[in-house]
Every structure is written in structure tokens, then in C-alpha cells.
PALUMDREN-91878 format. One record per residue (C-alpha): x, y, z; residue in one letter. Coordinates in nm, 2 decimals, padded with zeros to 4 digits, always signed. Layout:
N
((X Y Z) A)
...
! end
This chain:
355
((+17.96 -00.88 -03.63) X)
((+17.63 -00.85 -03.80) X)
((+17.36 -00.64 -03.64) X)
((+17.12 -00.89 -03.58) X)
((+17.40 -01.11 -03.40) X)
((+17.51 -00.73 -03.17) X)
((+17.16 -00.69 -03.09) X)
((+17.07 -01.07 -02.98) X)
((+17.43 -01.00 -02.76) X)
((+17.34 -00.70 -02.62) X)
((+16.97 -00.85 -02.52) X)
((+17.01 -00.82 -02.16) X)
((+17.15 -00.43 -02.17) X)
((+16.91 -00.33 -02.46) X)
((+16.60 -00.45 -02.17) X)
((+16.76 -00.22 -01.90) X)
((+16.76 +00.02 -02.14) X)
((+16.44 +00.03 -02.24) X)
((+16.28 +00.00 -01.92) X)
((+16.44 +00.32 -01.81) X)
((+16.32 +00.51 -02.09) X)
((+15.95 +00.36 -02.04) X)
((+16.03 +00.47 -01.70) X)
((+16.13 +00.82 -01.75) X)
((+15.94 +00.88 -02.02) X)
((+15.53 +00.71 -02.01) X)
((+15.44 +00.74 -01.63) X)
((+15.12 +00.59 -01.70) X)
((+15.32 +00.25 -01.69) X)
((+15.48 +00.33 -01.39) X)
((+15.30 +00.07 -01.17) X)
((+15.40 -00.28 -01.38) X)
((+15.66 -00.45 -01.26) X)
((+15.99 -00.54 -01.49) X)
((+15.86 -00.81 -01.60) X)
((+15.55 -00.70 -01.73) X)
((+15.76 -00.35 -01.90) X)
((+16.00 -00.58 -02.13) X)
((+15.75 -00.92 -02.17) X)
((+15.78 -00.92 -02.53) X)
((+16.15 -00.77 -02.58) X)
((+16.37 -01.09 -02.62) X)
((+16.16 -01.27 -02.86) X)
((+16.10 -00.94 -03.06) X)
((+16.46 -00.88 -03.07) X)
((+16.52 -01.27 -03.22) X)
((+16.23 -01.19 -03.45) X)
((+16.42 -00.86 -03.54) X)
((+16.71 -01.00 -03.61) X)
((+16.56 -01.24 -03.85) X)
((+16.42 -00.95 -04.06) X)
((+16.71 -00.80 -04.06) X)
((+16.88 -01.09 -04.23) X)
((+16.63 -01.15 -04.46) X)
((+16.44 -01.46 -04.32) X)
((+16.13 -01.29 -04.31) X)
((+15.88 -01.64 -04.26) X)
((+16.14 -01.65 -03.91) X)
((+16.09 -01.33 -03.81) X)
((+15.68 -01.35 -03.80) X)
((+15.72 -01.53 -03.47) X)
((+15.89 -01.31 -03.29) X)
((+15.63 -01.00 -03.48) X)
((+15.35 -01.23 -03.35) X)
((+15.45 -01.19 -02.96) X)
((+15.46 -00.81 -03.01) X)
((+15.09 -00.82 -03.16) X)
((+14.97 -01.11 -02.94) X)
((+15.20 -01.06 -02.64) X)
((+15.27 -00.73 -02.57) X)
((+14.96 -00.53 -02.76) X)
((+14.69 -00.74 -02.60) X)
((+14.89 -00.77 -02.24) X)
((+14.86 -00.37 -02.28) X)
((+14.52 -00.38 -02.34) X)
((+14.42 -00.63 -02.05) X)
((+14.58 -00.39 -01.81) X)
((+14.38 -00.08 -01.96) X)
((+14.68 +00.08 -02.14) X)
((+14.52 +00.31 -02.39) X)
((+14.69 +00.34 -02.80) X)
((+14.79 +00.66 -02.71) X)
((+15.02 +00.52 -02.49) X)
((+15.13 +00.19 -02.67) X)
((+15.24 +00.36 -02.93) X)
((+15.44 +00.60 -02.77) X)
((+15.61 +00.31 -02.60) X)
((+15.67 +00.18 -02.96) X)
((+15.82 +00.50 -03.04) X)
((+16.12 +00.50 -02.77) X)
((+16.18 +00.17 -02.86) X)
((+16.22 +00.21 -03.22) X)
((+16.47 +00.50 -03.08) X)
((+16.68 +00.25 -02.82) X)
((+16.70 +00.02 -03.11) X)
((+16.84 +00.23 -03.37) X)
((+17.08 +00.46 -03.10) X)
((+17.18 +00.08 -03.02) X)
((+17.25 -00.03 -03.37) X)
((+17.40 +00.33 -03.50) X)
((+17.78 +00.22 -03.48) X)
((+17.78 -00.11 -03.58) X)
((+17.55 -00.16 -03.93) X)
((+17.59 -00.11 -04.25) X)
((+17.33 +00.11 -04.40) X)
((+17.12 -00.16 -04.57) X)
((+17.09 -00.31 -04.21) X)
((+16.98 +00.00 -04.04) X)
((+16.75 +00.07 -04.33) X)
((+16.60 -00.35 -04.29) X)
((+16.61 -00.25 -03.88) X)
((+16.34 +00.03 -03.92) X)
((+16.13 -00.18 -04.19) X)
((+16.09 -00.46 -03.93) X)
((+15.99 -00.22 -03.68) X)
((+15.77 -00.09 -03.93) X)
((+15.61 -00.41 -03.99) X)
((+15.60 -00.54 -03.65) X)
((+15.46 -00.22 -03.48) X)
((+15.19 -00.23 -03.75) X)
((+15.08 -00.59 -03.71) X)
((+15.06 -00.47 -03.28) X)
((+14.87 -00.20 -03.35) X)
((+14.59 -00.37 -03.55) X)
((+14.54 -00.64 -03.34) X)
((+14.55 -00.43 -03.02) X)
((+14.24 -00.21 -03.23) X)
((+14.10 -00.51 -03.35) X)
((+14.07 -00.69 -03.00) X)
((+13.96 -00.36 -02.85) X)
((+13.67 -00.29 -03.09) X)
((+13.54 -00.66 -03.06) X)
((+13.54 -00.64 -02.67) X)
((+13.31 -00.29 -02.66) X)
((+13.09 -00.44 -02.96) X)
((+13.01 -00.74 -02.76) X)
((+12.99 -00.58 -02.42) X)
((+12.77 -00.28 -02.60) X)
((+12.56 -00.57 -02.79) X)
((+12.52 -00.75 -02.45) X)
((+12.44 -00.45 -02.26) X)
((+12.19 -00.33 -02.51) X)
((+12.00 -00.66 -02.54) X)
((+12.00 -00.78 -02.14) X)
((+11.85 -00.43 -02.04) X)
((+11.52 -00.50 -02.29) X)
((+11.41 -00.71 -02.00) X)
((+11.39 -00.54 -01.71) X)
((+11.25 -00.23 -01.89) X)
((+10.94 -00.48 -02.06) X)
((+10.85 -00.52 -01.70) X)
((+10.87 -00.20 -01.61) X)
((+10.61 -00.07 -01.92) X)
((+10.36 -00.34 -01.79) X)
((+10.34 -00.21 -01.47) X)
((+10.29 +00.15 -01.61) X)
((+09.99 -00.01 -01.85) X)
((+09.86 -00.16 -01.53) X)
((+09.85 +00.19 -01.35) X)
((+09.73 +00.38 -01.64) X)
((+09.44 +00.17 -01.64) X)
((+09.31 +00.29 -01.28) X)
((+09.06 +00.60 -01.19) X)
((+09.29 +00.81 -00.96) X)
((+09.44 +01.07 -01.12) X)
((+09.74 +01.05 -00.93) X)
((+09.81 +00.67 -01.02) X)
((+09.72 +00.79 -01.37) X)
((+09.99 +01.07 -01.41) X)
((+10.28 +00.82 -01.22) X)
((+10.20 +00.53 -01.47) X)
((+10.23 +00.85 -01.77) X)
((+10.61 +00.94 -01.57) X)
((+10.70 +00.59 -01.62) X)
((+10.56 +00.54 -01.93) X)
((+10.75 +00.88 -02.08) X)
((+11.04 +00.71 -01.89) X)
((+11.05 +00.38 -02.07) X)
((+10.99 +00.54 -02.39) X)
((+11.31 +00.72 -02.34) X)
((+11.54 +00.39 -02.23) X)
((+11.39 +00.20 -02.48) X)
((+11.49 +00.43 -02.78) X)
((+11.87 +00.47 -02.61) X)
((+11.87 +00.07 -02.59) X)
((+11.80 +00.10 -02.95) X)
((+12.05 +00.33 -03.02) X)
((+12.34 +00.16 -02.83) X)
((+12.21 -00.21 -03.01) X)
((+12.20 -00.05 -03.35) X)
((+12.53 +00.15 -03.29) X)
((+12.73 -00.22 -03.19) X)
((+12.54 -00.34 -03.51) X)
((+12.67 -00.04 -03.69) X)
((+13.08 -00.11 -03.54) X)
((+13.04 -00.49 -03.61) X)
((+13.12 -00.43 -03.96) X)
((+12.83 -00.60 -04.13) X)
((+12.62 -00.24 -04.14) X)
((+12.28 -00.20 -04.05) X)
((+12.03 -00.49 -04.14) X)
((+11.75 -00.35 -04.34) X)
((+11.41 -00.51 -04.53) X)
((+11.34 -00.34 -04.84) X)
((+10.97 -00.38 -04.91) X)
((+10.74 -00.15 -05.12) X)
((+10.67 +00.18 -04.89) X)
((+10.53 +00.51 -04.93) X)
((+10.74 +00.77 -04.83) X)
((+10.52 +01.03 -04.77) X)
((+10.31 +00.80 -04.54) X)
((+10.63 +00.70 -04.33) X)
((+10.71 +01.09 -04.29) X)
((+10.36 +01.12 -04.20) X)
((+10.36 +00.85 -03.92) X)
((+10.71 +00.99 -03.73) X)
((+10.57 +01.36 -03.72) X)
((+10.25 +01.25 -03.60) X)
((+10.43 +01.05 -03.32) X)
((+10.62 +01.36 -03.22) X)
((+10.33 +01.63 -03.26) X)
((+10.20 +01.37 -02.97) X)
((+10.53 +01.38 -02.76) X)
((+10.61 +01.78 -02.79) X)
((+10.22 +01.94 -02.80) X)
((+10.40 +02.24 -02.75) X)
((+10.63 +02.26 -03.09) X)
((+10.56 +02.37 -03.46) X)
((+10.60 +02.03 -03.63) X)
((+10.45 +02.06 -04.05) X)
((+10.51 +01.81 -04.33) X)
((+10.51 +01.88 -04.64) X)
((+10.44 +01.62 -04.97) X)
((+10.54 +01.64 -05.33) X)
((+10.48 +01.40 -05.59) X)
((+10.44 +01.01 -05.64) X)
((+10.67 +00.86 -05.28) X)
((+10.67 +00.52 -05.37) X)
((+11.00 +00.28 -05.35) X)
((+11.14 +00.04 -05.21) X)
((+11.31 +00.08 -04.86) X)
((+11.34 -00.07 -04.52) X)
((+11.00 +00.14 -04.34) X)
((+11.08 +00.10 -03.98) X)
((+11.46 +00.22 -04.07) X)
((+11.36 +00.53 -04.23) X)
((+11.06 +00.59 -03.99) X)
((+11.38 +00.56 -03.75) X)
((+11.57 +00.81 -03.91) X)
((+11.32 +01.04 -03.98) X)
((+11.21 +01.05 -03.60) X)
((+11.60 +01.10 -03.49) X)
((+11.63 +01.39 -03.73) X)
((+11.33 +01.55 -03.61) X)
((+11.39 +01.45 -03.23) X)
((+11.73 +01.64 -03.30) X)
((+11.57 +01.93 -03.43) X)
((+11.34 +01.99 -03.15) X)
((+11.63 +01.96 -02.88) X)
((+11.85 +02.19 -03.11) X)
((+11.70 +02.41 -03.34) X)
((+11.36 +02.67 -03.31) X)
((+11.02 +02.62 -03.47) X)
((+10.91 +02.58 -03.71) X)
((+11.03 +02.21 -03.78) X)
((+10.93 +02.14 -04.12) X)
((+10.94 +01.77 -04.27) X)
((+10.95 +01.75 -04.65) X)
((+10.96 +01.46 -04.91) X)
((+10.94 +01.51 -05.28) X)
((+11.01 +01.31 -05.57) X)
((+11.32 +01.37 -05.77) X)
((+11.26 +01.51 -06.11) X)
((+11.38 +01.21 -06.30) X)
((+11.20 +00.98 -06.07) X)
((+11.50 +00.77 -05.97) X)
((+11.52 +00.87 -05.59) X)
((+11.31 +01.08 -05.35) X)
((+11.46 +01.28 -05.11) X)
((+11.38 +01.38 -04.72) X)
((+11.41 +01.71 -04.52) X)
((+11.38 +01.79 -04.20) X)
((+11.45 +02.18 -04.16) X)
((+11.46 +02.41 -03.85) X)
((+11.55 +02.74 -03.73) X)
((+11.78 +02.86 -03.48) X)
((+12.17 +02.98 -03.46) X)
((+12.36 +02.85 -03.77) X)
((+12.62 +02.53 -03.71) X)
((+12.97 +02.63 -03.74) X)
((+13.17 +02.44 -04.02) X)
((+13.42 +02.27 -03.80) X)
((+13.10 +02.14 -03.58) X)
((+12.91 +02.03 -03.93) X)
((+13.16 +01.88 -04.02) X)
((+13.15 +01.58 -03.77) X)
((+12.77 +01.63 -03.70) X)
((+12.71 +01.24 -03.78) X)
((+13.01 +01.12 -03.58) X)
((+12.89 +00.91 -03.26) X)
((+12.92 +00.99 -02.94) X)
((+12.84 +01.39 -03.00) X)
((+12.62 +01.41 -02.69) X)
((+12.38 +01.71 -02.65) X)
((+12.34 +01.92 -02.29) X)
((+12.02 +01.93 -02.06) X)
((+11.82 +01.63 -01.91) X)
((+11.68 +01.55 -02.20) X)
((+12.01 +01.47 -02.40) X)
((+12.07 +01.08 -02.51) X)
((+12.40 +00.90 -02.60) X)
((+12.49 +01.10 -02.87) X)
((+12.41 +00.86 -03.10) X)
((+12.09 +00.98 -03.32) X)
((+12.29 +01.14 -03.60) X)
((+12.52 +00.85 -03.63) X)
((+12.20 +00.59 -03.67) X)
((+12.03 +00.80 -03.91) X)
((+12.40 +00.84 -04.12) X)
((+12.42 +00.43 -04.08) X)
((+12.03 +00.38 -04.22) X)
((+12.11 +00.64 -04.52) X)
((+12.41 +00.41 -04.64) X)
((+12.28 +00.09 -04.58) X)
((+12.06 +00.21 -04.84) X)
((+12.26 +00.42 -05.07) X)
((+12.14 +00.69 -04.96) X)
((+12.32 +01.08 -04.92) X)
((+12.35 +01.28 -04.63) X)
((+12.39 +01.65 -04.66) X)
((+12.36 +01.92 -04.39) X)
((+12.34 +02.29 -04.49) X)
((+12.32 +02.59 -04.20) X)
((+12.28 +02.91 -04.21) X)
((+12.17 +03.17 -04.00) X)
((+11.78 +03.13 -04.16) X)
((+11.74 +02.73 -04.10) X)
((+11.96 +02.45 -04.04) X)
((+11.87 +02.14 -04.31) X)
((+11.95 +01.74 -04.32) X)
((+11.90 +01.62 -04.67) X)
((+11.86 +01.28 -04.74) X)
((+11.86 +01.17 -05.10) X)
((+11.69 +00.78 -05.09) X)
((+11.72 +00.60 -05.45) X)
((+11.48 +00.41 -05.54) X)
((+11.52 +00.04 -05.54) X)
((+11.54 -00.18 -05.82) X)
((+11.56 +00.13 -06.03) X)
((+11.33 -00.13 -06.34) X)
((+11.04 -00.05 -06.08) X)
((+11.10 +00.34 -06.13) X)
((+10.91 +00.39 -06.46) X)
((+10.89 +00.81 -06.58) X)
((+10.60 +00.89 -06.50) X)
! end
């Protein structure tokens, strides 16, 4: 008997099976019912068998109710990939202890490319459906919450604009307030932006560097009175960049400095010697960053302690504005100064005469 015709036989036992090992061995699926364990076994198994005699254009529809089935059925009910592919894992083994004593070797070898194939196909739509449903709840999320905190600035404008001091320094709490949510609304809109795979959006129009530098320290010398904030220019800053992005990135770099690092906070931008790209620092002292935590400093998520910590997401916006205009990122630490480099090339390089 060929595999594929021992395996479609054994359909009923293979299912028992399987749910026993799912059962024994991933307890985090312990509360769905039979059904729900083995939903997508039978017409895997026909798709299986397919594969495994070659008719590979019959076997996609049985692949497809693993992917479409089973992945997304796992993901409605919260099942994390951790888990789903563990449960791929025991079934792979059930399969193959099943098929040990009666195929050839060219069958067994066909069995655990199918699997291959299928489990792959599962898993990318399971990611795929997963990412698009926190993009669009993020995107959503982001954008409805702009409304409410509008209002809410308006009324602090209307309360700064009275005599008693007390009014005055509640309308300056909610102000400070709505400064705050606005920029995390920003963060979480730009970061779904970022995961939709399009990248940021940027305008690249005609910009001083130096002057954009100038305008995000000045807006944080106003917000922390109390820190060391200099700037320092070098040389002719003028290219072609999206000025609200970089003002942006500048402001997150610095903002990230003054939660982490020790004054002084020194911003510089200087002109490259062969005029073809300028770059940005923004340097500060403190305790050095250990490799293994430079390493994934611009990863999202990497949330900060104390109440004035965000989402985590600064780094990750200011790495997403560098490459959505080929720009570099480089972080150097040591126990002197921590530094984030950013090396910005100018654009169209025919507007970069030597000077």
C-alpha cells in the first residue's frame, strides 16, 4: 500500500492520536474542544497525500486549510506562534512515527517536504494576518484619540488665558499633559506607518540643517529649564530633506538623552568633507550602554522607567526617519559620552556642488 493511501486509512486513528499528544503536551490548548484540536487534520492529510505522490497543484488545497483553516482559527482564539508551531512540531512527529514502517524512503523524504511546505505557507499567513490586525487597530487607535485630546488643548488655552494664578498653573498641567499624549499618538501613528510596509512618508524640500537642529533644542531648552542643552554648527547645512521628519528625530534623540544620559547634551551638525552628506549628533554623558543593550537600542518597544517614560518607541521613529532617507545610524558609548550619529546625504547629489 502506498503511504499516502495508509495514511488517508488510518485518518480516524492518526486524529486520536494527535489530539492526545496536543493534549499531553501544549496545555495552553487544553480548553478547545475536539473539534476545534483536529479542524484542519483530514483535509491536510488528503493534501498530504497528494504531495507525496507528486500532484503537487492537488495538494495546495488541502496546504490552504492548514494556512487558512487552522493558522487563522489559532489566531482568532489568541493562540500565540510560539505555540502553533509547537503544535506543528508533534504533528510532523505523529506523522512520520505513523508512516515509519510502511514507506519507502523517497516517500518518507516527499512526507517531510510537504510538511515543510505546508507548515511554512501556515505560518506566514498566521504572521501576515496578525501584523495587519495590530497595524489597523494601532493606526485606528492612534488617529481616533487626536480628537478628544484637540478638545482637551482648547480648554487648557481657554484657562491659560485667565488672571488667577491657580487657573493659570492647572491650564499649564494640562497643557504639559497634552503635549505628552500628543507626541505618543504620534509615535504609535508613525510606528503602524512604519509596520505597514510602505516606510515613513517624507517631503524632501530644500532645508537648512543647522536651522532645524536649532529649532528642536530651543523647544527642549523651553521644556527642561533645568538641563545643559548646546548646539553646535559647522559649515554650509543645506540639502534636501523632509524638515518636520528630522526636526522629529532630532527632538527624540535629544528627549532620549535627557531621560537617559547627564549633561551636558550637546547637538552638533557639520558638513561632510566632500560635501555629499551632513551628518547629526546628539551626545551625552552618563554610564556607558552595554553592547548587548546597543545592540537593539533602535528596536521598538524598549520602554524606559519612571513617569516620564513613553511607549518605547522614540529610537525606533528616529531609526525609521534616517532610512526613509538613506540615512545611517550609528551609536558609540563609552564611559565619557554616549553618541547617536546620523549621517544624512544630501539629495539629488547634482545640487551638492564642492564648495
Amino acid at each position: 500500500m502506498r503511504l499516502s493511501d495508509h495514511l488517508r486509512s488510518r485518518l480516524d486513528a492518526i486524529c486520536d492520536i494527535w489530539s492526545a499528544a496536543i493534549r499531553a503536551q501544549v496545555p495552553q490548548l487544553n480548553d478547545l474542544d475536539h473539534s476545534a484540536v483536529i479542524d484542519h487534520l483530514p483535509e491536510f492529510l488528503d493534501g498530504l497525500g497528494h504531495w507525496i505522490d507528486g500532484d503537487r497543484e492537488s495538494a495546495r488545497t488541502g496546504f490552504d486549510a492548514l494556512a487558512t483553516g487552522h493558522a487563522l482559527q489559532r489566531l482568532g482564539y489568541g493562540v500565540a506562534l510560539e505555540t502553533l508551531t509547537r503544535e506543528y512540531a508533534i504533528e510532523r512527529s505523529v506523522l512520520v512515527a505513523e508512516a515509519r514502517d510502511h514507506a519507502t524512503l523517497d516517500e518518507l523524504i516527499a512526507l517531510n517536504e510537504g510538511m515543510d511546505e505546508a507548515i511554512l505557507a501556515a505560518v506566514r499567513r498566521y504572521t501576515e494576518e496578525r501584523d495587519r490586525a495590530r497595524d489597523r487597530f494601532v493606526g485606528i487607535l492612534g488617529h481616533d484619540l487626536r480628537t478628544p485630546l484637540n478638545a482637551i488643548a482648547i480648554a487648557a488655552s481657554v484657562l491659560l488665558t485667565g488672571t488667577d494664578e491657580a487657573q493659570q498653573k492647572l491650564g499649564n498641567t494640562i497643557r504639559r499633559s497634552t503635549d505628552r499624549m500628543a507626541r505618543m499618538v504620534r509615535d504609535v501613528i508613525d510606528f503602524a506607518l512604519g509596520n505597514l510596509g510602505e516606510g515613513f512618508p517624507i517631503a524632501l524640500v530644500k532645508t537648512d540643517l543647522g536651522d532645524v537642529c536649532e529649532d528642536a533644542v530651543a523647544e527642549l531648552r523651553i521644556a527642561h529649564p533645568d538641563r545643559k542643552i548646546v548646539i553646535e554648527i559647522e559649515g554650509d547645512l543645506l540639502g534636501h530633506f523632509d524638515a518636520d521628519r528630522v526636526l522629529q528625530a532630532i527632538s527624540n534623540l535629544v528627549g532620549n538623552a535627557i531621560q537617559h544620559g547627564a549633561d551636558p547634551i550637546v547637538v552638533i551638525a557639520r558638513e561632510a568633507e566632500d560635501h555629499h552628506s551632513i551628518t547629526t549628533l546628539v551626545r551625552n554623558g552618563g554610564r556607558a550602554i552595554p553592547d548587548r543593550e546597543r545592540a537593539g537600542l533602535f528596536d521598538p518597544y524598549r520602554r524606559g522607567s519612571g513617569p516620564a517614560a513613553g511607549l518605547g518607541l522614540g529610537l525606533y521613529i528616529v531609526q525609521q526617519i534616517a532610512v526613509a532617507h538613506g540615512a545611517l545610524c550609528k551609536v558609540t558609548s563609552d564611559d565619557e559620552a554616549t553618541t547617536v550619529a546620523i549621517v544624512w546625504p544630501r539629495v539629488p547629489l547634482e545640487e551638492t556642488p564642492r564648495r
